[in-house]
C-alpha positions as CSV (number, residue, x, y, z in Angstrom):
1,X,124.0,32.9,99.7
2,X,121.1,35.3,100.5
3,X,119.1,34.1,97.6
4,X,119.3,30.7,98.2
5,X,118.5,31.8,102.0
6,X,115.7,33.5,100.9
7,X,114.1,30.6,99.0
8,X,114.7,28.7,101.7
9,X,117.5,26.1,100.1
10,X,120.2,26.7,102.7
11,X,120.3,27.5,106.1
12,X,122.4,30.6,106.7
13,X,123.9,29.6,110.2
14,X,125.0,26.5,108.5
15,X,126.9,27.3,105.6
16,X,130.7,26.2,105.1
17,X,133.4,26.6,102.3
18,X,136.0,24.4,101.4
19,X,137.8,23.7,98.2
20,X,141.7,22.4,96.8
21,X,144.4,23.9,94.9
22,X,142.2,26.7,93.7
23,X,139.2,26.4,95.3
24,X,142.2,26.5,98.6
25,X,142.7,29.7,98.0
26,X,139.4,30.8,96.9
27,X,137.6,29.2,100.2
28,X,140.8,31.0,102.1
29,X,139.8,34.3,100.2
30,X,136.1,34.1,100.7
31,X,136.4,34.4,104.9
32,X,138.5,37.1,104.4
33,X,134.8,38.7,102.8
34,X,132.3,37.4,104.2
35,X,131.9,36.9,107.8
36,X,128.8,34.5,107.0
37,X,130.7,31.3,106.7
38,X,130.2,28.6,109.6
39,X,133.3,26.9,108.8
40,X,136.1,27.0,106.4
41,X,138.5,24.4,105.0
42,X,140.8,25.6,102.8
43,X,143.1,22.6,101.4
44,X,146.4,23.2,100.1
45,X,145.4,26.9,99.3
46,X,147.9,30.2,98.3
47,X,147.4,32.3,101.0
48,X,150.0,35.1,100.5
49,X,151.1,35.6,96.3
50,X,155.1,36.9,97.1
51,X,155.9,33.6,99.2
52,X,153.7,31.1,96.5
53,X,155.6,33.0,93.9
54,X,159.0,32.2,95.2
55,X,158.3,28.9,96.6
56,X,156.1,27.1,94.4
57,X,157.4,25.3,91.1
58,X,155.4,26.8,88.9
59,X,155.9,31.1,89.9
60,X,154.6,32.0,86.2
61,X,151.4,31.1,86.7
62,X,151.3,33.7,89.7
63,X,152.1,36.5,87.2
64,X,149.4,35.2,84.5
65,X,146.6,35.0,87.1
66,X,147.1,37.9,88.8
67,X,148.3,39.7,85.8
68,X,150.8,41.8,87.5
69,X,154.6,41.6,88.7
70,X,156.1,40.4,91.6
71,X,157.5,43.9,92.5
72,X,154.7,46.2,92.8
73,X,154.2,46.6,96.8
74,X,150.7,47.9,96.4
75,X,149.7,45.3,93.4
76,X,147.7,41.9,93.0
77,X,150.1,40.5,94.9
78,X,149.3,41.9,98.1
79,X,145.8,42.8,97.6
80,X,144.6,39.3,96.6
81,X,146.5,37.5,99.6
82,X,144.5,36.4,102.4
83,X,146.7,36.7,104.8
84,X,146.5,40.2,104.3
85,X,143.3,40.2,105.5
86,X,143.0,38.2,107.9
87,X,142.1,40.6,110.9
88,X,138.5,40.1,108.9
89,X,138.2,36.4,109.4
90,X,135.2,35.3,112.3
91,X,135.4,31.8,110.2
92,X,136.8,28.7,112.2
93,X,138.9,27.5,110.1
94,X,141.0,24.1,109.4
95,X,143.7,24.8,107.3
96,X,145.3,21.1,105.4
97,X,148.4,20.5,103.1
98,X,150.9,18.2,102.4
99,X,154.3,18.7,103.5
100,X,155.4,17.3,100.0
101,X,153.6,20.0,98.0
102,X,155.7,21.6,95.3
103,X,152.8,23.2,93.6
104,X,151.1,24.9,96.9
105,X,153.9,24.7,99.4
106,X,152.6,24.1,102.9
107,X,154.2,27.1,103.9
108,X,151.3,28.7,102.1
109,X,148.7,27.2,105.1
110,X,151.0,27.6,107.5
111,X,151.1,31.3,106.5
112,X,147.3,31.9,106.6
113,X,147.0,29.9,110.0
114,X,149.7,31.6,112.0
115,X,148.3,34.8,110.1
116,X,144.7,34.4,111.8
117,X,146.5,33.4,115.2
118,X,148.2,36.5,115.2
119,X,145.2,39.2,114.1
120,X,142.0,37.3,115.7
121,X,140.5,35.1,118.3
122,X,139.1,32.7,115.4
123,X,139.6,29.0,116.1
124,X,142.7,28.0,113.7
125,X,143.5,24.6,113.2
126,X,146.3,23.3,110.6
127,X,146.4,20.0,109.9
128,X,149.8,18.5,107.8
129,X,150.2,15.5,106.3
130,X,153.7,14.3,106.2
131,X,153.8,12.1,103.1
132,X,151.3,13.4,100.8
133,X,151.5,16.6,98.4
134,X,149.1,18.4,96.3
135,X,145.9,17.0,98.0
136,X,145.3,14.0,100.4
137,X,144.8,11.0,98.4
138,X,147.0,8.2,100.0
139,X,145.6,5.4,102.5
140,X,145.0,5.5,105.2
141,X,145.5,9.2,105.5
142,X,142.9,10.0,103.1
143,X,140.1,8.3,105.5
144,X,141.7,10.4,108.5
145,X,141.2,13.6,106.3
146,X,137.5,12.7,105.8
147,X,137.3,11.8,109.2
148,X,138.5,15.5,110.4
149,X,137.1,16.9,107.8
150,X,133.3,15.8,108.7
151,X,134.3,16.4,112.4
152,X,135.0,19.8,111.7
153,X,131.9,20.4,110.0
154,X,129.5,18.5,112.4
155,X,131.1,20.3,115.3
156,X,130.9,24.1,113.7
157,X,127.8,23.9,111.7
158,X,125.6,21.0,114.1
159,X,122.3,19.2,112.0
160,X,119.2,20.5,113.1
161,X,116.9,18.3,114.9
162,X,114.9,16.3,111.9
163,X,111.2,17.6,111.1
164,X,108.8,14.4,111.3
165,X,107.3,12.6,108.3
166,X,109.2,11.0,105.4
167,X,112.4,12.6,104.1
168,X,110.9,13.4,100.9
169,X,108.3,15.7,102.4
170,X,111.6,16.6,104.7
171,X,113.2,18.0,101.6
172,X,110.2,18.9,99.1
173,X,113.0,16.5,97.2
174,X,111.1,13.9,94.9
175,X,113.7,11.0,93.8
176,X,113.1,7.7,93.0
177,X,115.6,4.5,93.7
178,X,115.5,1.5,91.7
179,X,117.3,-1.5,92.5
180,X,118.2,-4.5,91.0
């Protein structure tokens, strides 16, 4: 983030993380880090190893990532959960899953919500849909995901007012469109 800052590429105040499955739990991981992030939404994410472990339909994975067992109190487990450190977390967050999961358990973003309700003052947000699982990817619930989604964004990381002059001189961005 601070060299793409530095040349100028991002904005620092206006940076966000999200990601799914993985890139859940990464995002969730990241503003437990790195108090830089405008706004976070982690989608189905694991947020805490033990309960993915014995919840999820897949617990071997948990030991192959993490390389470690289940039954060491001071191991992966616990140290690469979020919700074990959460009291670092200034991120607003919007936490999503499906209540069908089987691979990421909505339990696991329940967890990590309630988690940051209970250890800071952060806004926390969890959003459940009903009928889908591993991801939102139905109609119409995937257009009210985008929806929130963009909502959350615009409202925690706000556009800048536009400089004047074309948007390629906006940018320094040279791209040409060709049509038909």
């Amino acid at each position: 983030m601070d060299a793409l800052a530095s040349q100028g590429l991002v904005d620092p105040a206006r940076i966000g993380v999200m990601g799914v499955s993985y890139g859940g739990y990464i995002s969730a991981w990241l503003i437990t880090q790195d108090q830089r992030f405008a706004a976070a939404v982690p989608i189905a994410p694991v947020t805490n190893w033990v309960s993915q472990h014995l919840s999820c339909n897949v617990p071997t994975f948990c030991e192959l990532f993490l390389r470690d067992k289940l039954d060491d109190p001071l191991g992966q487990y616990f140290s690469r959960s979020p919700i074990h450190h959460a009291e670092r977390v200034r991120t607003p967050t919007l936490h999503v899953c499906g209540a069908l999961d089987r691979i990421t358990p909505a339990g696991q973003a329940l967890e990590f919500h309630r988690a940051l309700q209970g250890s800071t003052d952060v806004e926390s947000v969890l959003l459940t849909y009903p009928h889908e699982g591993h991801g939102i990817s139905s109609m119409p619930a995937s257009f009210d995901f985008a929806a929130r989604v963009m909502h959350w964004f615009d409202r925690h990381m706000p556009a800048r007012p536009a400089r004047s002059g074309k948007p390629e001189e906006q940018s320094g961005v040279r791209a040409t469109l060709a049509a038909k």
